[in-house]
C-alpha positions, -999 to +999 in steps of 0.1 A: +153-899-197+173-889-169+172-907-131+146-905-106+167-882-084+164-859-114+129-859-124+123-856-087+144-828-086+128-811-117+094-819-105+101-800-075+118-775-090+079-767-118+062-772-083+083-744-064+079-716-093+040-730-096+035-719-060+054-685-065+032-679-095+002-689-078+014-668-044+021-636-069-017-637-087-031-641-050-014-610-042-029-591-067-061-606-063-060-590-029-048-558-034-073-555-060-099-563-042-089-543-014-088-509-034-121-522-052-135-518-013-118-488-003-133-471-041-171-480-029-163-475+008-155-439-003-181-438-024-209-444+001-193-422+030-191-391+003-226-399+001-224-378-038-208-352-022-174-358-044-195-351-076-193-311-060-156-313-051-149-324-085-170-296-102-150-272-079-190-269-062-205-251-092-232-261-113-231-294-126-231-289-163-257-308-185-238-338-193-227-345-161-257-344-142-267-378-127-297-397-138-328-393-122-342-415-094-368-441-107-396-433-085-423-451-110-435-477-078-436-451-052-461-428-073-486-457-073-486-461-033-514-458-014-517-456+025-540-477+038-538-469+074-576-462+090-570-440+119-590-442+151-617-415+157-599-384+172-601-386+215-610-355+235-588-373+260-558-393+255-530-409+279-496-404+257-470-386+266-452-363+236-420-376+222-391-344+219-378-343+185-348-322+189-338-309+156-305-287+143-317-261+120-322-277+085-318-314+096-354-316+092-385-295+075-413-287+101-436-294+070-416-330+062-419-333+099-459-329+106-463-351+073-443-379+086-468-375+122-500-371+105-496-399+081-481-422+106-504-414+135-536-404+117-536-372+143-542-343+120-517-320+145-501-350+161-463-333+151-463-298+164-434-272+171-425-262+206-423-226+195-457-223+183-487-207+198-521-201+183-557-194+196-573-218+213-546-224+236-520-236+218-487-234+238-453-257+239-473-280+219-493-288+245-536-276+232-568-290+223-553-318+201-531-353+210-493-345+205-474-370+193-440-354+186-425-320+198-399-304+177-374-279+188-340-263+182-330-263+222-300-249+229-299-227+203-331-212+216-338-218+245-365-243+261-372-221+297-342-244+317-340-271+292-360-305+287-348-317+322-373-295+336-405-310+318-399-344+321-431-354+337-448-341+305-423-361+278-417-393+268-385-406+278-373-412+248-360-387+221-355-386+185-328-365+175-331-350+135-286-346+129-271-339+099-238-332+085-223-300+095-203-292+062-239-285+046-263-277+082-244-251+085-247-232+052-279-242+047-292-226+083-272-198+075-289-192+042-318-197+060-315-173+084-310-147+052-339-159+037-358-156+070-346-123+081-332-106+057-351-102+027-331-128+010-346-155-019-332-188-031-294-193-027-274-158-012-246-149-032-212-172-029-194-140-019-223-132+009-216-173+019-181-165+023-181-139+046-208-153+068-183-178+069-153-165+076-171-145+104-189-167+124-176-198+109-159-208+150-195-197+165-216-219+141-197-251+148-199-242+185-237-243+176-237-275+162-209-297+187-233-279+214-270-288+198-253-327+200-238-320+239-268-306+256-292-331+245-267-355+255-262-341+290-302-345+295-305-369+326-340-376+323-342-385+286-319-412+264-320-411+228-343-435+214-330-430+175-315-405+154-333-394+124-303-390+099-310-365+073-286-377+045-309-417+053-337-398+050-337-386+016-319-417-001-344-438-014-331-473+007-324-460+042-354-436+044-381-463+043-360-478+074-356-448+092-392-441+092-399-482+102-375-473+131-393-438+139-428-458+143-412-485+166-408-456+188-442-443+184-456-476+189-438-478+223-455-450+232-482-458+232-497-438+200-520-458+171-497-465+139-495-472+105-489-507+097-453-512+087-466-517+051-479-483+047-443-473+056-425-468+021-452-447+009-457-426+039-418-416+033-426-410+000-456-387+005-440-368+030-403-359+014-420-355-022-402-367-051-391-330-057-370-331-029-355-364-035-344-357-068-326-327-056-307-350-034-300-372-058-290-347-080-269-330-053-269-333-012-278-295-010-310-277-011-295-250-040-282-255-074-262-224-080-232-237-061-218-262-033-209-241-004-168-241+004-144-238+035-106-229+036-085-257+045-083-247+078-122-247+085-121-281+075-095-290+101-118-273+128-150-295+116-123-328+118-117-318+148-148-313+168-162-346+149-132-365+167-135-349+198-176-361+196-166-395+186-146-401+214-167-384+238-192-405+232-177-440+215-201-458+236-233-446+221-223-467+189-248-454+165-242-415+173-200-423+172-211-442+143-228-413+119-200-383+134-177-406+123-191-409+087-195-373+089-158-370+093-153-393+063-174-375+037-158-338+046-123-354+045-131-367+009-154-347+000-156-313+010-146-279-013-119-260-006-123-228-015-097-199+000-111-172-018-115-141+004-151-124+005-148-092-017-149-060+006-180-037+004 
């Protein structure tokens, strides 16, 4: 049987090597676990965007395209909101809307107003005009939100000077730069060139590789400007990649009618909210986003691996320069996540005409 000093001594010996065992399996409990995070962490920063970069940003064939959304509950909705009769006279002040080209569709924009306000032309666009007086959406009608593209064109010296008209709040429409900036540019060619649907990949590329330093110069400056404003602070940031996922958009537009609310405008009750988003983004929309974050199917617009060191580093320098306005440091730094995970390379030099 052995003596007590050795039984002790093998019992010590089982409980030793029990410990390593159960030391080793903890380990890999961990590490599992910690990839499992850093996998969905990805994931959500990439916001789908690595379903392009894997497909070298063409079309998605057939069997790889994702499943729909199920939007069954959302068709049903109903708003239920009553607005008040319109006022020839009101006392609110218009909240600024600042929006990069793209981040936000002046039709999604004046759906969102209308619905949530009940003021038929309560969203209006600082660049229209129209008989009847109509002028920096200032006319005959309440104005409950301004949009504009200030700095890119300019507001006749900035917000600063109208700040006895504004609210003092703003909310600013952002979106990524890796797809603002093809999308405005395609835009642009649809707008003023005689273009339809998506331009060619070639026609992408040398827009691109032309004005590629001046279009982030747009973008860092559109984010600088607004922040320079002394008169104003930012009151929310309307994220465009939020707005069109079916979870965050809902909240975004709850934290859009706070602001409205504080401003003294007549809102929708909070549980109107989900169906106001839906009505106003339209499921066409959102299934395109689902499907893919861009607006065109034909293909996922590239950079050369040094563009996408330029878009790194202006995020970084915006996140540091302003780390203390956590939610904007917050989404530039997401930003920087997706196109360093996410974003197509694609080095192919526009073919000479």
């Amino acid at each position: 049987m052995g003596s007590e000093a050795e039984k002790k001594s093998v019992y010590n010996s089982q409980r030793r090597r029990f410990k390593a065992v159960a030391y080793f399996l903890a380990c890999i409990v961990i590490a599992l676990v910690i990839v499992a995070i850093k996998r969905a962490g990805m994931y959500f920063w990439t916001s789908k965007a690595d379903l392009f970069a894997q497909t070298n940003g063409k079309r998605v064939k057939s069997d790889e395209k994702r499943e729909e959304l199920n939007l069954t509950e959302f068709r049903k909705c109903n708003v239920s909101f009553q607005p008040h009769k319109a006022q020839s006279e009101w006392n609110t002040k218009p909240i600024w809307i600042p929006v990069f080209p793209t981040s936000l569709k002046e039709s999604t924009h004046k759906s969102i107003i209308k619905q949530m306000t009940g003021l038929d032309q309560g969203g209006k666009s600082y660049y229209a005009s129209a008989k009847g007086g109509l002028r920096f959406c200032f006319g005959s009608t309440e104005t409950a939100t301004c949009s504009n593209v200030h700095p890119l064109t300019d507001m006749a010296g900035g917000p600063d000077k109208k700040s006895d008209k504004f609210y003092s709040e703003y909310i600013m429409a952002i979106r990524n730069p890796m797809a603002a900036i093809p999308a405005m540019a395609n835009e642009k060619q649809n707008k003023y060139h005689g273009g339809t649907g998506q331009m060619s990949e070639d026609t992408w590329r040398k827009l691109r590789d032309e004005w590629f330093n001046n279009m982030i110069k747009e973008w860092v400056s559109f984010i600088q400007i607004w922040k320079m404003t002394s008169n104003y602070k930012a009151g929310m940031y309307l994220v465009y990649e939020e707005l069109y996922d079916v979870d965050e958009g809902p909240k975004a537009l709850g934290r859009l009618r706070g602001i409205l609310h504080a401003a003294g405008f007549d809102v929708a009750p909070e549980v109107d909210v989900p169906c106001i988003w839906f009505k106003s983004i339209g499921e066409d929309d959102l299934q395109q986003n689902h499907k893919i974050t861009y607006e065109y199917n034909d293909y996922i617009p590239g950079y050369t691996k040094a563009q996408k060191e330029l878009l790194l580093a202006a995020l970084s320098t915006l996140v540091h320069d302003y780390k203390e306005d956590e939610e904007l440091a917050s989404i530039l730094q997401r930003y920087s996540n997706t196109i360093m995970h996410a974003i197509r390379i694609d080095n192919t030099v526009a073919a000479a005409r």
